[in-house]
PLY file of the C-alpha trace (Angstrom):
ply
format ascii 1.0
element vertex 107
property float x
property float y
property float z
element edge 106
property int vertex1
property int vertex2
end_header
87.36 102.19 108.71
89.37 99.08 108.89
87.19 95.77 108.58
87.01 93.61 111.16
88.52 90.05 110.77
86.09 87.20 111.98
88.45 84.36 113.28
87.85 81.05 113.21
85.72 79.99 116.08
86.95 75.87 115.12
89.94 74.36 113.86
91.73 75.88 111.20
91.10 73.87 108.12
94.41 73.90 106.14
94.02 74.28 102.65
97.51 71.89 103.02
100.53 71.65 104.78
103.91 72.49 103.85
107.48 73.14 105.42
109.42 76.62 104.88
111.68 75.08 102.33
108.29 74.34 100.58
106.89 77.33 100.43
110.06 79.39 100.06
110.60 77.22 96.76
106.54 77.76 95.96
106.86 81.46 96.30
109.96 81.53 94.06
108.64 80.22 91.29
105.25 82.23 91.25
107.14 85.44 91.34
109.48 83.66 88.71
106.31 83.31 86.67
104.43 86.46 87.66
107.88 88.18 86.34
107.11 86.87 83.20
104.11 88.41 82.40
104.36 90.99 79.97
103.62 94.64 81.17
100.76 95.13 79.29
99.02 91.73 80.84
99.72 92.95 84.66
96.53 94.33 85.73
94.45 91.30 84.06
93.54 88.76 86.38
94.52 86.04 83.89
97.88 86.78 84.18
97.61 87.61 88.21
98.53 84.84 91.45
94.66 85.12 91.26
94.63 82.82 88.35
98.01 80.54 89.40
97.27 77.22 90.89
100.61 76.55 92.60
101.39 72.51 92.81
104.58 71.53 95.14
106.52 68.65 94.62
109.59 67.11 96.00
112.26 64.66 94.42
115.77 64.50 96.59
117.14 67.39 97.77
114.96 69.65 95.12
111.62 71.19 94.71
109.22 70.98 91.53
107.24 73.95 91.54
104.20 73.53 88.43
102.44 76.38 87.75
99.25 76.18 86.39
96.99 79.40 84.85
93.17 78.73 85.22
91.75 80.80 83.71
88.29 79.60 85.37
89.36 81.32 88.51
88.97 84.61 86.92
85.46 83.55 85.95
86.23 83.71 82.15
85.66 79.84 81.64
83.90 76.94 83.47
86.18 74.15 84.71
87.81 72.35 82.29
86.51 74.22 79.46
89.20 76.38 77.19
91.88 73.85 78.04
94.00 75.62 75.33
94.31 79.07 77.31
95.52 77.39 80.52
98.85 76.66 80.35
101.85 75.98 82.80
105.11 76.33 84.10
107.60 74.01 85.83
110.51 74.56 87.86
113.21 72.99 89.48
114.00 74.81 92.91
116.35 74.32 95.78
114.90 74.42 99.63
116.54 78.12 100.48
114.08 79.23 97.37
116.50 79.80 94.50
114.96 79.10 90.82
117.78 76.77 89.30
116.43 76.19 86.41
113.06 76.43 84.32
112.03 73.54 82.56
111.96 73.89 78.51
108.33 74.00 78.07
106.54 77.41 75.73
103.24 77.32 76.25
0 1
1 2
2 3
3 4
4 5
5 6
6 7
7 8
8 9
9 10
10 11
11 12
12 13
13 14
14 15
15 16
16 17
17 18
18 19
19 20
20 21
21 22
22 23
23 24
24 25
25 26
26 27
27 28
28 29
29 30
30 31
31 32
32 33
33 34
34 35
35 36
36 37
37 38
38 39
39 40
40 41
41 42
42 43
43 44
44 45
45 46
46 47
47 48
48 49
49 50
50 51
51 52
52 53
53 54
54 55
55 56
56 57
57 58
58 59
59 60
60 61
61 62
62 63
63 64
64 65
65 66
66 67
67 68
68 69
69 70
70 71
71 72
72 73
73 74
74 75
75 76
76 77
77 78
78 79
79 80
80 81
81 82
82 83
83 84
84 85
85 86
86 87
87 88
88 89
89 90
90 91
91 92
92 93
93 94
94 95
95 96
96 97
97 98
98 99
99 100
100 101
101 102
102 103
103 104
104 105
105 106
């Protein structure tokens, strides 16, 4: 049986709020990232949108999308503890949500 959403019986508190062209260019890069992951890391939750912290920026006409693994949300390390497994990712993205480039950062 299906469960039963419970709606909110206030106002929605927004996490944050973003136009399309912001979250088209967000979800680019995450799947950008996400497609990344080598097969035999896809079913850990280190290497999941679980563990992505997804920061949104804009400069001009272009999106910065940083990706950041924390590996805390996966319960495998307090907050700000194993700062050398998290690592990130940043790209350059245009509003319609096409990567156009990655920048040239190995973590």
């Amino acid at each position: 049986m299906a469960q039963r959403i419970k709606w909110p019986e206030d106002d929605l508190q927004p996490l944050a709020t973003l136009d399309g062209p912001a979250i088209l260019a967000a979800n680019a890069a995450l799947q950008r990232v996400l497609e990344r992951i080598p097969k035999e890391y896809k079913r850990s939750c280190a290497y999941s949108a679980r563990a992505m912290e997804v920061i949104v920026g804009q400069q001009g006409d272009l999106y910065f999308i940083r990706i950041n693994r924390c590996m805390d949300k996966c319960g495998r390390a307090s907050p700000g503890a194993g700062a050398g497994f998290d690592w990130f990712e940043l790209y350059a993205v245009s509003p319609d949500g096409q990567v156009l480039e990655r920048y040239p950062y190995h973590p």
